[in-house]
N, C-alpha and C positions, 0 to 999 in steps of 0.2 A: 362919438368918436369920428375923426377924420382921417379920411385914408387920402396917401399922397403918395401919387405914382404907379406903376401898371402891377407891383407885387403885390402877393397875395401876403399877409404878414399876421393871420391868425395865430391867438396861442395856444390855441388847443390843434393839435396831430388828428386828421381828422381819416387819414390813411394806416389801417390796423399794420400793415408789415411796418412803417415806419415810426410808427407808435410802438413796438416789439425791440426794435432796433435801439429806438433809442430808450426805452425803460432798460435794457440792456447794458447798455453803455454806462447808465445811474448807477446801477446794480456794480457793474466793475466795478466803477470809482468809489459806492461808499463800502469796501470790502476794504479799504487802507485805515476807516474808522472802527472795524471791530478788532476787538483782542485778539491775540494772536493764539489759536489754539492750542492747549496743553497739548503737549506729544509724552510718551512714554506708558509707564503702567501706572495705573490709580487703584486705591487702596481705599475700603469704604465697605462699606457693613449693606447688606442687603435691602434692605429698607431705602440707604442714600440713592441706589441706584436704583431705585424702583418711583424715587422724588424724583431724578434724572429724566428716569423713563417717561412718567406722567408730564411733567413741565415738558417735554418734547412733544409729544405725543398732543398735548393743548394747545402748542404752538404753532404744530403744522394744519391740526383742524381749524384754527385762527386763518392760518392763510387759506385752506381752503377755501371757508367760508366768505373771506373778503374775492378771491379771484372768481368763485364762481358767480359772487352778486351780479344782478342786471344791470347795467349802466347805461342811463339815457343818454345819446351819442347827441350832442347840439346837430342840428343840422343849419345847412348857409342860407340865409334867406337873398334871393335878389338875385 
């Protein structure tokens, strides 16, 4: 790789606030690609919402699980 000129022009965010700020920012903008949330009263047999419950409840332990993995941070050589 060749670098040209005094900026610093890595693609990896190597500063956590600004790494926060801008997953942040991702986050806004792909909230215009999910469906738009039913509003109102839903209607569904005990069981449906207990599918509901589970498939949430697997989803959030997904993200848990991926936010709390270790991630080896590159560091800058030179």
């Amino acid at each position: 790789m060749r670098i040209v000129g005094n900026n610093n022009r890595d693609e990896l965010v190597l500063d956590p606030v600004e790494a926060l700020r801008r997953g942040a920012t991702l986050d806004e903008h792909m909230k215009i690609l999910l469906p738009p949330h039913p509003r109102g009263v839903w209607r569904g047999s005990h069981q449906f919402f207990n599918r509901m419950d589970d498939a949430r409840a697997t989803a959030t332990a997904m993200a848990r699980r991926v936010n709390l993995a270790p991630r080896a941070y590159p560091t800058t050589s030179g």
